[in-house]
C-alpha positions as CSV (number, residue, x, y, z in Angstrom):
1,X,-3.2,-6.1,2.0
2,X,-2.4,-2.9,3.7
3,X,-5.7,-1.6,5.8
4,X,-5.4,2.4,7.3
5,X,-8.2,3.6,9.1
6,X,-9.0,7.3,10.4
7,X,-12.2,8.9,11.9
8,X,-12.4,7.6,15.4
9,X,-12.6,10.1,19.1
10,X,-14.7,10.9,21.3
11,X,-17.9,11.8,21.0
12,X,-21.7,13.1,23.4
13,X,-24.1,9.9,23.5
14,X,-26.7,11.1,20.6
15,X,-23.5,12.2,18.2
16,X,-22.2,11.2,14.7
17,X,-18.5,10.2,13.7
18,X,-17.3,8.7,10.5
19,X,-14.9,6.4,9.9
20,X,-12.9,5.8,6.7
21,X,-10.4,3.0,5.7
22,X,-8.1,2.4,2.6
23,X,-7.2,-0.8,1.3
24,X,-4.2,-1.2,-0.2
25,X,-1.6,-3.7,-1.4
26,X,-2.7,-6.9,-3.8
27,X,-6.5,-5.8,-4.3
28,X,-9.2,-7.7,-5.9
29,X,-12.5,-6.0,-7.2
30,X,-14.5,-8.3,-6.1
31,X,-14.0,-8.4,-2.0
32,X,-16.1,-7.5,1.4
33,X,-14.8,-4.9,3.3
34,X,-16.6,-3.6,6.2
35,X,-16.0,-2.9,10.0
36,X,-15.4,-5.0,13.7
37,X,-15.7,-4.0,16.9
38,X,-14.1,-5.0,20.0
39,X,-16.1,-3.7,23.2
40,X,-15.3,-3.6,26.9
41,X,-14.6,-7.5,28.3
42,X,-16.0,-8.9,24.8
43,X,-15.0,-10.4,21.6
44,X,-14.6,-8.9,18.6
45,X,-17.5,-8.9,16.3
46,X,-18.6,-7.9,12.9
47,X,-20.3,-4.3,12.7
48,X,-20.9,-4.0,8.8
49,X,-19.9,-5.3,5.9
50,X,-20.7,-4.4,2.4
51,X,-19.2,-6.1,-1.0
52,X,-18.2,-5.1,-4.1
53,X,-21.2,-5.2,-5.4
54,X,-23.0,-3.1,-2.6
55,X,-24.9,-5.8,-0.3
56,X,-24.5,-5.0,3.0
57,X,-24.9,-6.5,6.9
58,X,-25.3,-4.9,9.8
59,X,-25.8,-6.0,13.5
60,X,-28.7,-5.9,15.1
61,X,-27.7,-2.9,17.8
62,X,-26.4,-0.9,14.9
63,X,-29.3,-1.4,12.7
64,X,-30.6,2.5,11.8
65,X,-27.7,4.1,13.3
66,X,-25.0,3.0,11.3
67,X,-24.5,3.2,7.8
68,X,-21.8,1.5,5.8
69,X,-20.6,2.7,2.4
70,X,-17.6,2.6,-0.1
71,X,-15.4,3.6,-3.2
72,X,-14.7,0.7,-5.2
73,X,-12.2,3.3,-7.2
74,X,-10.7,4.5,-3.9
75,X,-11.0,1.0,-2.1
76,X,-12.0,3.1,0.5
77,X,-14.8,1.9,2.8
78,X,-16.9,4.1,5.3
79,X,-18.7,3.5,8.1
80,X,-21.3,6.7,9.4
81,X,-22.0,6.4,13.2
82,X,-25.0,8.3,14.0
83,X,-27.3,8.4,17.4
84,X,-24.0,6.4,18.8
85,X,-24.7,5.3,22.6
86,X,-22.1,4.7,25.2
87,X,-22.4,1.0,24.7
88,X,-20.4,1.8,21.4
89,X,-17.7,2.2,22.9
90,X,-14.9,0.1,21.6
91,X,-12.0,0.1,19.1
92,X,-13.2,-0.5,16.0
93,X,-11.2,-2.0,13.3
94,X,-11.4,-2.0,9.2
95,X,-11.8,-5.6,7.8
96,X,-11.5,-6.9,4.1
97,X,-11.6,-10.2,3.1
98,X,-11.2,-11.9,-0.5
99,X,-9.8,-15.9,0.5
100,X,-8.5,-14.7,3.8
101,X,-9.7,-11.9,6.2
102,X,-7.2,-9.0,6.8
103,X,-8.1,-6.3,10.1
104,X,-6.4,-2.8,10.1
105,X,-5.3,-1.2,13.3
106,X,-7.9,-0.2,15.7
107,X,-9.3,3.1,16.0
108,X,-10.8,4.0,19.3
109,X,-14.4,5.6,19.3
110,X,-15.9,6.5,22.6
111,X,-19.3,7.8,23.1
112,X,-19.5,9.8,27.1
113,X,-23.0,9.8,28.3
């Protein structure tokens, strides 16, 4: 599984980016695709998810801002960034999981106060 992710920059605290990723390679329909992000000094961490089916999860400090969506026909997923802060600052990278968990590149996203 191939992941290729575009949309990221930089960005006033208060402003909106979206980010897109295509999956590609051995694809199931059923899967979870979503986003991580890797902050300043910290871990990487799950931002948004959503399945197949369309259930999604969010964390807590995106909750409201963020918005994940996707084409199951385009395995495409999305992730709209809204009200983004400075602490969302991070690279950001496209996951998608079915059995094993794949992560594309990182895309950088920076938010200047």
């Amino acid at each position: 599984v191939q992941l290729q992710a575009s949309g990221g920059g930089l960005v006033q605290a208060g402003g909106s980016l979206r980010l897109s990723c295509e999956a590609s390679g051995s694809i199931f329909s059923t899967n979870v695709m979503g986003w991580y992000r890797q902050l300043p000094g910290k871990q990487r961490d799950s931002v948004a998810l959503i399945t197949s089916g369309g259930s999604t999860n969010y964390a807590e400090s995106v909750k409201g801002r963020f918005t994940v969506s996707r084409d199951n026909a385009k395995n495409v997923v999305y992730l709209q960034m809204n009200s983004l802060r400075p602490e969302d600052t991070g690279v950001y990278y496209c996951y998608y999981h079915m059995g094993q968990s794949y992560w594309g590149k990182g895309t950088q996203v920076t938010v200047s106060s």
